[in-house]
Structures are given as structure tokens and as C-alpha cells.
MARROSE-49409 format. One record per residue: residue in three letters; x, y, z of N, C-alpha, C in turn. Coordinates in steps of 0.1 Angstrom, whole numbers. Each point is the difference from the previous one (the first is absolute). Layout:
MARROSE-49409
NODE   doza      nu      nv      nw     cau     cav     caw      cu      cv      cw
NODE    ALA       X       Y       Z       X       Y       Z       X       Y       Z
...
end
This chain:
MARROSE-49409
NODE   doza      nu      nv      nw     cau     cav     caw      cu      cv      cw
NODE    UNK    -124     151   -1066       3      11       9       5      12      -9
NODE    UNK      -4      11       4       2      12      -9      13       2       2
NODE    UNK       7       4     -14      16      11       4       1       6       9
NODE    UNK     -16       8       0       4      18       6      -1      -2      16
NODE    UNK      -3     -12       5       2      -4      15       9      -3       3
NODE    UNK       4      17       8      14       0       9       5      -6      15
NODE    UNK       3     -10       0       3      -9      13       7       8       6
NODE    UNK      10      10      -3       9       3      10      -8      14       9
NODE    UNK     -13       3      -3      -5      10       6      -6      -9      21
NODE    UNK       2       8       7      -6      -3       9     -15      -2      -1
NODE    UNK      -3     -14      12     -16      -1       0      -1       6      14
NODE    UNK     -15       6      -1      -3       7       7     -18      -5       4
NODE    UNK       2      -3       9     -17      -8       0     -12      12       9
NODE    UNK      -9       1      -7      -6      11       5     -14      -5       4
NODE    UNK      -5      -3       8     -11       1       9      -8       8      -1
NODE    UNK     -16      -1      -3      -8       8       1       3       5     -15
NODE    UNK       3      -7     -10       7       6     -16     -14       9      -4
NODE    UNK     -15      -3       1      -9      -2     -10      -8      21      12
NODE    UNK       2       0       6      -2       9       7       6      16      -2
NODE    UNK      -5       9       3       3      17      -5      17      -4      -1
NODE    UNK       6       0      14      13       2      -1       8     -13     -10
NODE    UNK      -1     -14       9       4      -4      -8       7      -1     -15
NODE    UNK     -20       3      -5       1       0     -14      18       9      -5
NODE    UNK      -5      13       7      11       9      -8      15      -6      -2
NODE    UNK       0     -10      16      17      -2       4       4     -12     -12
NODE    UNK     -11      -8      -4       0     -10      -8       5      12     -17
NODE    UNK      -6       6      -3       5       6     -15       9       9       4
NODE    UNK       4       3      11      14       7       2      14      -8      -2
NODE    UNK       0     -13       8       4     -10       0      -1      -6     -11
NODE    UNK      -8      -1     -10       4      -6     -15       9       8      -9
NODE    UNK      -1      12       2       7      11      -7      11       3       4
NODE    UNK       3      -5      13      14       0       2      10      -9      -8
NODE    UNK      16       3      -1       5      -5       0      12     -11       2
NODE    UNK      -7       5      19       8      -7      11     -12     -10       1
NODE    UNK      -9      -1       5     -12      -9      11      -7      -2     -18
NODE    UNK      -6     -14       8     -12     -10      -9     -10      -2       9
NODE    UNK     -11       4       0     -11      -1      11      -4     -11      -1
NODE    UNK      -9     -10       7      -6     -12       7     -11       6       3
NODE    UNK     -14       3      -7     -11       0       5      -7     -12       9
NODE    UNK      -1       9      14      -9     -14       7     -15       5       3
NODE    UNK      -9       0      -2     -17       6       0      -9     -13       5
NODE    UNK     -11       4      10      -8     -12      -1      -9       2     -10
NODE    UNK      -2      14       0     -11       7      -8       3     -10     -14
NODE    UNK       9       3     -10       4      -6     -15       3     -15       4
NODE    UNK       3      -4      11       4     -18       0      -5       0      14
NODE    UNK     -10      -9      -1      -5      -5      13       7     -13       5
NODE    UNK      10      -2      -6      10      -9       9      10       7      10
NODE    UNK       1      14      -4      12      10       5      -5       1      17
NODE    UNK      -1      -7       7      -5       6      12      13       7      10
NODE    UNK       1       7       0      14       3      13      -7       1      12
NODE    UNK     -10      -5       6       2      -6      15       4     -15       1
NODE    UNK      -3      -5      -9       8     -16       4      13      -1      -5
NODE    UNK       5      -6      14      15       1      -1       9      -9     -13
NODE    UNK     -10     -13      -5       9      -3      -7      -2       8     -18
NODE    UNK      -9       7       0      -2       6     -14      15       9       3
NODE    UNK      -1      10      12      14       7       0      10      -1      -2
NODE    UNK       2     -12       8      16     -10       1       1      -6     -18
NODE    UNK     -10       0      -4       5      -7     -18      -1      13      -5
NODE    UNK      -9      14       1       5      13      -9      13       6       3
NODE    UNK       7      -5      11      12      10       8      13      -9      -8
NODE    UNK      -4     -12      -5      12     -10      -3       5      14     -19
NODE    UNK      14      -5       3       7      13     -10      -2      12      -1
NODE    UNK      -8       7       9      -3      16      -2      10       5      10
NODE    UNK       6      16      -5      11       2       3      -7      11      14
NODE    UNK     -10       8     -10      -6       7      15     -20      -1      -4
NODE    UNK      -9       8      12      -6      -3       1     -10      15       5
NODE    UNK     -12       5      -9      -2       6       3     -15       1       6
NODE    UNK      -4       3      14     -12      -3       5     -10      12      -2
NODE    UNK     -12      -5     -11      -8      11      -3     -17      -8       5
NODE    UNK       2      -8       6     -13      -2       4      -6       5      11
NODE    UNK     -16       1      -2     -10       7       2     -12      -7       5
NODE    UNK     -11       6       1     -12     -10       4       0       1      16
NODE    UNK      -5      -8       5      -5      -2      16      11       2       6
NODE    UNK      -3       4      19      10       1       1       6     -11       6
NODE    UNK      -9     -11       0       6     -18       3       4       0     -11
NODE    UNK       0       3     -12       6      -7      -9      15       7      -6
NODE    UNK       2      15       7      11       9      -2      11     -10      14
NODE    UNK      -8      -3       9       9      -3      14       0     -17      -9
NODE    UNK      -8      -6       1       8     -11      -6      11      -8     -12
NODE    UNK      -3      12     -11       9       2      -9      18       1       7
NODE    UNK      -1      13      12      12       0       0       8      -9       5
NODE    UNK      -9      -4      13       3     -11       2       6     -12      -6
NODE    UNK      -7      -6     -10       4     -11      -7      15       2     -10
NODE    UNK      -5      16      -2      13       0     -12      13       5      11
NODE    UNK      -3       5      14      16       0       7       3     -16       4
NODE    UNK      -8      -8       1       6     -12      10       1      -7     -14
NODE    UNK      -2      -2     -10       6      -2     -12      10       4      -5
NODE    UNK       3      13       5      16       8     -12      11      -7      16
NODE    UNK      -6      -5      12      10      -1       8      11     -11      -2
NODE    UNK     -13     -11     -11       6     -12      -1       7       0     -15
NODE    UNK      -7      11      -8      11       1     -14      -2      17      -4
NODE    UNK       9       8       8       0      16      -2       3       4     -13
NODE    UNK      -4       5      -2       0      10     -11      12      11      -1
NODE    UNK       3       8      -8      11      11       5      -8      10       5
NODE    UNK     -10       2      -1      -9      10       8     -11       0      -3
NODE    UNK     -13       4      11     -13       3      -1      -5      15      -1
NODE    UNK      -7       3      -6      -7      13      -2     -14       0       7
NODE    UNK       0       4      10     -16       2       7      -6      10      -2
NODE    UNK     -13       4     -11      -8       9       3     -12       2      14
NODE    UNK       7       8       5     -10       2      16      -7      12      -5
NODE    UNK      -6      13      11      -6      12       0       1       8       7
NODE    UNK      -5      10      -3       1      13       6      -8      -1      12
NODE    UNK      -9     -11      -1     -15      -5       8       8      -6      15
NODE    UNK      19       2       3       2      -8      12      -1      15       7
NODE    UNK      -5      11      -1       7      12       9     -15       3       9
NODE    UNK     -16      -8      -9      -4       4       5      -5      18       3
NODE    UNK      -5       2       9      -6      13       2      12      11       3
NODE    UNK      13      -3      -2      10      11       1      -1      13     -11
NODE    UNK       4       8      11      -5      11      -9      15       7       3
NODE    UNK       8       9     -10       9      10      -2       9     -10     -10
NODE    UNK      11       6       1      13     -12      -9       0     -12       6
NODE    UNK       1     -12     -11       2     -11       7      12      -6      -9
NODE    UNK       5      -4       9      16     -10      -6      -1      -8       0
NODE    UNK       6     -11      -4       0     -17       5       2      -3      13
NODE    UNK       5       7       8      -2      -4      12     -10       8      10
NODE    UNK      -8       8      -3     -16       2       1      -3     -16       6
NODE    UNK      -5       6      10      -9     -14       4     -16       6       1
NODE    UNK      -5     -15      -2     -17       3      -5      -7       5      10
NODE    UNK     -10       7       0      -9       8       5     -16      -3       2
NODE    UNK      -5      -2       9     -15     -10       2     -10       9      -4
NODE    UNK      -8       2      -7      -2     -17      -3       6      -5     -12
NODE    UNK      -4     -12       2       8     -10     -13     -13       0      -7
NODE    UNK       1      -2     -16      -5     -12      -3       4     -13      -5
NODE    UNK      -8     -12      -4       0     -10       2      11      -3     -10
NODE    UNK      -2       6     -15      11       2     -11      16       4       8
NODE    UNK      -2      17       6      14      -1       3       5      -9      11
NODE    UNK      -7      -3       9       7      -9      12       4     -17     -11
NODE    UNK     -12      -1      -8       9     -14     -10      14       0      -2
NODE    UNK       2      12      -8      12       9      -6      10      -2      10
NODE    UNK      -1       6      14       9       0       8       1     -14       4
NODE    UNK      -6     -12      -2       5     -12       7       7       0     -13
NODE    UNK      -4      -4     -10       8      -5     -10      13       6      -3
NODE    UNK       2      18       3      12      -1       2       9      -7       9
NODE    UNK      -4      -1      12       3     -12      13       5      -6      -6
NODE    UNK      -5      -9      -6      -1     -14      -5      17       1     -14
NODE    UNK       0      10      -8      12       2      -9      11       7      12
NODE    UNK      -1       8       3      10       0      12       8      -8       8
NODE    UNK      -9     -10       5       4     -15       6       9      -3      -9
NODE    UNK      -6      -2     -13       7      -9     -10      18       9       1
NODE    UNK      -3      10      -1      10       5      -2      10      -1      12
NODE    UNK      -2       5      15       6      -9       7       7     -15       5
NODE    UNK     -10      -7      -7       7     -14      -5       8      -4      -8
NODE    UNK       8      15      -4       8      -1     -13      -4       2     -18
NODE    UNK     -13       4       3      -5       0     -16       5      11      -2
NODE    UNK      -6       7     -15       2      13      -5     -10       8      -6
NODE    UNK      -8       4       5     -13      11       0      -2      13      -2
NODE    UNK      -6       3     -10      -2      18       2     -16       5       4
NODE    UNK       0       8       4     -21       4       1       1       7      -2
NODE    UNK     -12       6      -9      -3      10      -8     -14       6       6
NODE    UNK      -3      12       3     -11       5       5      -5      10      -8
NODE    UNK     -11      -7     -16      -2      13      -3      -9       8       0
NODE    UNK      -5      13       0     -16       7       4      -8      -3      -7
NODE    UNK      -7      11      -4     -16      -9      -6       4       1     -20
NODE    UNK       3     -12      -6       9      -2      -9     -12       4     -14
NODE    UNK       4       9      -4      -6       9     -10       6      -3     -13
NODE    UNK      -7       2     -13       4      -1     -16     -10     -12      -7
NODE    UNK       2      -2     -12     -13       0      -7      -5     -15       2
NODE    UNK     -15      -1       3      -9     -11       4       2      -6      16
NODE    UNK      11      11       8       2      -7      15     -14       2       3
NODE    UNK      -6     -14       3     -17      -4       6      -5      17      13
NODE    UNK      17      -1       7     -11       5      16       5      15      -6
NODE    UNK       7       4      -4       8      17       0      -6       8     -12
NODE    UNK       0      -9      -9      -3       4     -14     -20       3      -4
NODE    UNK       2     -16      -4     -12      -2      -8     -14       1      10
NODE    UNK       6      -3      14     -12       5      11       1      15       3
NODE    UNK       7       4      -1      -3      15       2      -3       7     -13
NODE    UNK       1      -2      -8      -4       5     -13     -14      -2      -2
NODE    UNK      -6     -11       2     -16      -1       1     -10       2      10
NODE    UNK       7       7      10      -4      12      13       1      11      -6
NODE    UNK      12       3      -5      -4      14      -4      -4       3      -9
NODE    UNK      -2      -8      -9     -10       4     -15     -16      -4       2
NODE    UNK      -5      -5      16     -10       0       1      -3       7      12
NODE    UNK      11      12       3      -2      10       7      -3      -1      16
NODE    UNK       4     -10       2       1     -10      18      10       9       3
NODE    UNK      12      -1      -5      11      11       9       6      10      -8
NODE    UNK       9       4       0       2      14      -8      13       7      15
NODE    UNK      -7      13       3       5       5      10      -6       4      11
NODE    UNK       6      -8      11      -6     -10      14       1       9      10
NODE    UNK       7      14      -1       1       8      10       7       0      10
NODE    UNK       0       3      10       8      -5      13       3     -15       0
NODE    UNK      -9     -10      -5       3     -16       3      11       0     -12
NODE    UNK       2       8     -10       9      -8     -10      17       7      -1
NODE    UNK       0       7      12      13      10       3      12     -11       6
NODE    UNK      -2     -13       4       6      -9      -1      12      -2      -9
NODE    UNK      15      -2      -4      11      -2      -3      -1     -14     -11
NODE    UNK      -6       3     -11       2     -10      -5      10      -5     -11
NODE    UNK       2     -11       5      12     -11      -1       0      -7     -11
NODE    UNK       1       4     -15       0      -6      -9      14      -8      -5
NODE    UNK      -2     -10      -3      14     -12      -8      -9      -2     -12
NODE    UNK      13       7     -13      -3      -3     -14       7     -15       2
NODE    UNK      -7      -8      -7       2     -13      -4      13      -3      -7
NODE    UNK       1       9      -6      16       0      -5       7      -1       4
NODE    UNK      -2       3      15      12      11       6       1     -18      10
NODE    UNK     -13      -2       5       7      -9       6       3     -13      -6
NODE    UNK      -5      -2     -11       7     -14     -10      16       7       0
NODE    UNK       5       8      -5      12       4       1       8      -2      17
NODE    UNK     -12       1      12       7      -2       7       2     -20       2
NODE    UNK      -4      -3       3       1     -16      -6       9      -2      -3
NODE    UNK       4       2     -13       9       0     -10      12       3       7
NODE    UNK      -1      12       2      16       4       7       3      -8      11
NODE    UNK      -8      -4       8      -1     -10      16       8     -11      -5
NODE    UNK      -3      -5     -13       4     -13       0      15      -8       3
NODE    UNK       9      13      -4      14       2      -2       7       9       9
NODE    UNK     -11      11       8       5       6       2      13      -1      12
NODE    UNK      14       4       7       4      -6       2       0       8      20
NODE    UNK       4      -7       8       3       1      15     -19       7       7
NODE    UNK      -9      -9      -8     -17       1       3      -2     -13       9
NODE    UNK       4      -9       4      -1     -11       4     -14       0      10
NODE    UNK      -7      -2       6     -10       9      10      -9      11      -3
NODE    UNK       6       4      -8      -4      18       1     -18       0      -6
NODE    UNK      -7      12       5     -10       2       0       0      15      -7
NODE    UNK      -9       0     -12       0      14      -5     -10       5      -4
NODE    UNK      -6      14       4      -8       5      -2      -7       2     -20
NODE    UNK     -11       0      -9       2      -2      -9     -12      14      -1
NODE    UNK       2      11      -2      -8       7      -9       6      12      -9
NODE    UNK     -13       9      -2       3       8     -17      -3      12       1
NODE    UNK     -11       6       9      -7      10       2      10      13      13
NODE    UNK      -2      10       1       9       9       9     -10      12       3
NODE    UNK      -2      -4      15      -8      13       3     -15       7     -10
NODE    UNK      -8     -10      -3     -10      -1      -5      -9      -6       6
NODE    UNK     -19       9      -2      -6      -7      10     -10      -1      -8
NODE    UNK     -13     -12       7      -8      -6     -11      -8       7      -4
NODE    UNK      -5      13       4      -7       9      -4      12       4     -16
NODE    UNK       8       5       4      11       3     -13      -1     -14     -13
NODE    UNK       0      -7       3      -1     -13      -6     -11      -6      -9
NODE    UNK      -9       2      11     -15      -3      -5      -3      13     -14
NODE    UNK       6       8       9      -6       9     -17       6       5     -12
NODE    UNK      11      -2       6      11      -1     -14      -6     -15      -9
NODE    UNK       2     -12       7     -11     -12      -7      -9       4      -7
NODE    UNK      -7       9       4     -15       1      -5       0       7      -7
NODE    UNK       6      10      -2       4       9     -12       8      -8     -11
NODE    UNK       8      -7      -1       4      -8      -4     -12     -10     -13
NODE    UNK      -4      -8      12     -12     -10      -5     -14      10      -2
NODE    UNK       3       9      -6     -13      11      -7     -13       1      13
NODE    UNK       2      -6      11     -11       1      10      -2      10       8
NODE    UNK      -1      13      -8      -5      15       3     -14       3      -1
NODE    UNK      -4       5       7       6       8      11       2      -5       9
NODE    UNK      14      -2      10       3      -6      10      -6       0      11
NODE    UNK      -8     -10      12     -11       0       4       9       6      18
NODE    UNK     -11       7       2       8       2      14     -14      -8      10
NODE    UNK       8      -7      10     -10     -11       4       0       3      13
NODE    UNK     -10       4       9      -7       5      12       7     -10      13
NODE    UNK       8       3       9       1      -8      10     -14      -7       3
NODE    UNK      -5       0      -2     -19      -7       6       4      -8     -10
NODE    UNK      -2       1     -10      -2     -10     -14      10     -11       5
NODE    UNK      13       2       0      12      -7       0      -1     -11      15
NODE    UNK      -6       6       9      -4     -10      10     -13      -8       1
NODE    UNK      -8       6      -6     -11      -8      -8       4     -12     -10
NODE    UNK       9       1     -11       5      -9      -3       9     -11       7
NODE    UNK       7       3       7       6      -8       6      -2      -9      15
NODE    UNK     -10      10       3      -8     -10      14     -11      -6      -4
NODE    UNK      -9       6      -9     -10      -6      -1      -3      -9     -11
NODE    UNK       5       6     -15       0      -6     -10       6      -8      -5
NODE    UNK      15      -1       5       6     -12      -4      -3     -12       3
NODE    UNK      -3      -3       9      -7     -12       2      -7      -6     -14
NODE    UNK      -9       8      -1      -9      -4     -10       2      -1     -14
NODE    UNK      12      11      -1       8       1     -15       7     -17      -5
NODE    UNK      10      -2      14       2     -11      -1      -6     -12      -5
NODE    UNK      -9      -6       9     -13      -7      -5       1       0     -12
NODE    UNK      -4      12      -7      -8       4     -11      13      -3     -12
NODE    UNK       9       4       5      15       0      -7       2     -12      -7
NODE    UNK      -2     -10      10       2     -17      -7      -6      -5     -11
NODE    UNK     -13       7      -1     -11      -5     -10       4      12     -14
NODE    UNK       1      10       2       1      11      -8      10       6      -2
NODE    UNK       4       2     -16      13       7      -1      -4      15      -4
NODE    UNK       0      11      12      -4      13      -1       9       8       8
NODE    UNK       2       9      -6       8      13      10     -11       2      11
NODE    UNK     -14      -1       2     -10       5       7       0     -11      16
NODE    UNK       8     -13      -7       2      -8       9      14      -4      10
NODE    UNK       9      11      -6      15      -1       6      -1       5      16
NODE    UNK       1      -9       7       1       7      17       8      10       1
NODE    UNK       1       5       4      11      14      11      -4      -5      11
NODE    UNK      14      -7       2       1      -7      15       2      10      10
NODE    UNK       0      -2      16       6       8       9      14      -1      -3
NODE    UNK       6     -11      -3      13      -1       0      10       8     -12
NODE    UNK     -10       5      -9       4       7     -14       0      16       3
NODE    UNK     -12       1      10       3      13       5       9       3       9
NODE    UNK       1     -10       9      11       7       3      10       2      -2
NODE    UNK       3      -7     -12      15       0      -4       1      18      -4
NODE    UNK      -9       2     -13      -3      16      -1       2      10      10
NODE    UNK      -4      -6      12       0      11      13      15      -1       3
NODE    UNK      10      -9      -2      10      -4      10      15       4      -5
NODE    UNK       5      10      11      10       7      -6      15      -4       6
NODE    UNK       1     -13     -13      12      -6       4      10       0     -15
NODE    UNK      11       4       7       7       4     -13      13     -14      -7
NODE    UNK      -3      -7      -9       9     -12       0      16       5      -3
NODE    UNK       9      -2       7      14       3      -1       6      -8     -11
NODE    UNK       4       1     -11      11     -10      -7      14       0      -1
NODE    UNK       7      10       6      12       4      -2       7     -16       3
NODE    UNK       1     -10       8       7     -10      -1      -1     -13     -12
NODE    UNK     -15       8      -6       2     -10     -15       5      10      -9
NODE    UNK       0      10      -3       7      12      -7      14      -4      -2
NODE    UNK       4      -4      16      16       5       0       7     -17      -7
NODE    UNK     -10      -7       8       6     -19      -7      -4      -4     -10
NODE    UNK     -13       1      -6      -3      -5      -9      -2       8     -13
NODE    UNK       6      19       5       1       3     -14     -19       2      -3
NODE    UNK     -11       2       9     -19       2      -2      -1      10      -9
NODE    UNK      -5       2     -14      -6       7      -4      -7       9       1
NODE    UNK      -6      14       0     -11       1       4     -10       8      -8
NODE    UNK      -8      -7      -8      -9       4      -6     -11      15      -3
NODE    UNK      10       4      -2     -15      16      -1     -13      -2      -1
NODE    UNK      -9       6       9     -14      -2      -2      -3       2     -11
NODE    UNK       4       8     -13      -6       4      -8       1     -10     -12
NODE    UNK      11      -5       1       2     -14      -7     -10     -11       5
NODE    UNK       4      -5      15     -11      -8       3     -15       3      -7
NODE    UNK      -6      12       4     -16      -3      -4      -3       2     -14
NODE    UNK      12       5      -9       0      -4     -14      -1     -11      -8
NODE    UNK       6     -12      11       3     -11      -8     -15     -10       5
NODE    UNK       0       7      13     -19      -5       5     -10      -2      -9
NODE    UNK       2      16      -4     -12       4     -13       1      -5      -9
NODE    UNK       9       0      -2       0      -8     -18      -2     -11      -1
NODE    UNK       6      -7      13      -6     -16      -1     -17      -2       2
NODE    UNK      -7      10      11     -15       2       1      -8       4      -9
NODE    UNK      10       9      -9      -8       5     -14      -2     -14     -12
NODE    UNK      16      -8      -1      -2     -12      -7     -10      -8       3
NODE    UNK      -1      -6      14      -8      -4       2     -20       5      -4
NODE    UNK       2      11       3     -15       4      -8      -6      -1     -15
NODE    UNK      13       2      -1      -4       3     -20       1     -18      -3
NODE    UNK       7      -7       7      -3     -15      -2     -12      -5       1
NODE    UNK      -4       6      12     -19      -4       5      -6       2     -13
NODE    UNK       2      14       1     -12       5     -17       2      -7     -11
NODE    UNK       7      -5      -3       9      -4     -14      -8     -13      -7
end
């Protein structure tokens, strides 16, 4: 066994380890020098399963807290939590970390707070989101110790849906600036900002319950966003995209993109869902002041965010050629 393995650091078992967020909370957690992370992934160990209860009940044995970053279906988001609350009931943890979303508010549109209640329609993602908060809630009225974390659309370098998919739209000139559809309020969370929120959750103190809002962005809309990006990622001239076009894409052609998506790795094949536009249309503004004020939220300047985007998207290029 190595010297340099520090026993007296807290274990921290993190769920969903091998995934965008995860990953980060896992090398935040190694670098500390309070917490020792516990990677659990099915992705890297296909024994890791967290819906069966007894894989849980033996990863929960010695871990001091527990941080929930899994992802995937939304049977498999609702039965994760499941398994890991009626497990921490029978050996608790000092606290759980739940990553939920912005996705419980639904179609609400102006400022939303944590106690914003959701707005129809749902989708299938955020109404998951809201049972599974249900579900850590419970726990927590049974006496556990729980925080949720809700963060927006979680941006910084290689995030699959914020990042590297919108960067290969607009460098193949799909979106750019959307016009009226892209005047929407958008809700960016630097990845930093919310691994630091995590972090601070884990200790933080008189949160027992509490639910906090997690973003980075202020009064910025995706039109603003999309082209500062694109300017950014050298994809000038910034494309201004025809309300026709933009619902041509998204009624007619995604369908087909999709399809085409699975077989082929192309920007020419990325859907623009209805559900992506409307997020762009939807002028809902995410409140953080209650994770500000408890956990101390960071909040990331755009200008830093889409610098550290680039550079990671530029690495990535010059690696392709290489």
C-alpha cells in the first residue's frame, strides 16, 4: 500500500463517476485535501451497477458522503435513486449530494426560485428529475441528510450537450443567430462553478433538505451567446438563420437527422429538437441567490467560460490532424 494514501481524508462515493459531471467531482475530490473520492461507473466497471440494491448497500459500507451524478434513462435516473435512498436508510451516510435540473420548472417563464413550481408541459427528463427529487426528499424526511442541486445547461470544455454539440452546429452554420426564436434567457452553468458547488454542499452547514438553484450566466440570451461562441470558435461569418429554416429543422428534419445520427458521426446529422428550441425561445431566468448566499456559488464570466471551451475544441482539432 502506498505512503502517500491518506486514510484520514473523507470517502466520498460518487455515482455516475465516468460521466461529464461526475468525472469533474471525481478530480476535484482527489485534489482535495479533505475528501478521497470512490469512483462508482457502470461505464469503466460493469459490475458497478447502482440499481441493484445490493451493489449499493456494499459501495455505501465506509463512505462518509455520497455524491449522486448519474444519468442515462429516466428508469434508470428514478431507479438509481431509489435504490441508493432505501440503502443510505439502512447505513446513512453524513450526506447525499443530488444532481437534479433546471428541467423540474418545465415551461416557466420569468424568474424562477426553488420554489417555482413546474409549468406544463413537462418533459419526460424533467418530470424524472422531479420524482427523483421526491424520492431524496422522502429520504430526508425519514431523517436522512440531503442536498439538490439544480444546475442549467452545464457548459465548459468537452460538456457532450452545451459545448461540443453546439460548436459543430455552428461551425456547420445550422445555427448562429436565431432571431426572435433565440431571444430566450439563456441559462448557462460553468462546470466549475458547479463542481465547486458540490464541493461546498458537502460540509456545508444548517442545508439539511435544502434545494439550490446552480447557474453562471446573468441576463444573457442565446442569440448573445450563440455568437459570441462563434466568434470565438472562428465560425464567421455568423449565420443568421430564417424562422422558416429553424422550424423546418425542427418539425420536419429532425426526425430524420436522428435516424441518420446513430449510424453517422456528422454535424449534418445533429437534430434540433422541438425541445432545444424551445429552450432558446423560453424566457426563464434561473435565480441563484440561495446557493450564493449558503454555499458561497461562484460565478463564472462568460468570457472565461467560452475561452476555456475553445481551447479545449482547438486541442482537440490539432489532435485529429496530428
Amino acid at each position: 500500500m502506498p505512503d502517500s494514501v491518506d486514510f484520514s481524508r473523507k470517502l466520498v462515493l460518487v455515482l455516475g463517476a465516468s460521466g461529464y459531471i461526475g468525472s469533474r467531482v471525481v478530480a476535484a475530490l482527489s485534489g482535495s485535501p479533505i475528501y478521497r473520492p470512490v469512483a462508482a461507473s457502470r461505464r469503466s466497471d460493469p459490475g458497478v451497477d447502482a440499481t441493484k440494491p445490493d451493489n449499493v448497500r456494499k459501495a455505501l459500507r465506509g463512505v462518509d458522503y455520497v455524491v449522486n451524478c448519474i444519468a442515462g434513462s429516466n428508469q434508470a435516473m428514478l431507479r438509481t435513486t431509489e435504490v441508493l435512498c432505501e440503502a443510505a436508510r439502512a447505513s446513512p451516510p453524513m450526506r447525499i449530494i443530488h444532481l437534479s435540473s433546471m428541467a423540474v420548472y418545465g415551461a416557466a417563464t420569468g424568474t424562477v426560485r426553488e420554489d417555482s413550481a413546474p409549468v406544463p408541459p413537462m418533459s419526460g427528463y424533467g418530470q424524472a428529475k422531479i420524482d427523483c427529487e421526491r424520492i431524496v426528499l422522502g429520504y430526508v424526511r425519514d431523517g436522512g441528510d440531503a442536498v439538490v442541486l439544480r444546475p442549467s445547461c452545464v457548459f465548459g470544455p468537452a460538456s457532450p450537450q452545451w459545448t461540443t454539440r453546439l460548436a459543430r452546429l455552428l461551425r456547420a452554420g445550422r445555427i448562429g443567430d436565431l432571431g426572435s426564436a433565440g431571444d430566450g434567457c439563456c441559462n448557462l452553468a460553468c462546470i466549475d462553478d458547479v463542481v465547486a458547488a458540490v464541493m461546498a454542499a458537502l460540509n456545508a452547514p444548517d442545508i439539511v433538505g435544502s434545494v439550490f438553484n446552480v447557474s453562471s450566466s446573468v441576463d444573457l440570451t442565446w442569440n448573445e451567446f450563440l455568437t459570441a461562441f462563434a466568434k470565438a470558435l472562428g465560425a464567421t461569418p455568423v449565420q443568421r438563420i430564417a424562422p422558416r429554416t429553424l422550424r423546418m429543422e425542427t418539425k420536419l428534419l429532425a426526425p430524420v437527422r436522428r435516424i441518420a445520427g446513430m449510424a453517422l458521426r456528422s454535424p449534418m446529422t445533429e437534430a434540433i429538437t422541438p425541445s432545444l428550441a424551445a429552450l432558446w425561445s423560453q424566457d426563464i431566468r434561473i435565480d441563484c441567490s440561495r446557493a450564493q448566499a449558503s454555499l458561497r456559488l461562484p460565478r463564472t464570466p462568460l468570457e472565461r467560460m467560452i475561452a476555456s471551451a475553445v481551447q479545449h475544441e482547438r486541442g482537440l482539432t490539432q489532435a485529429m490532424l496530428s
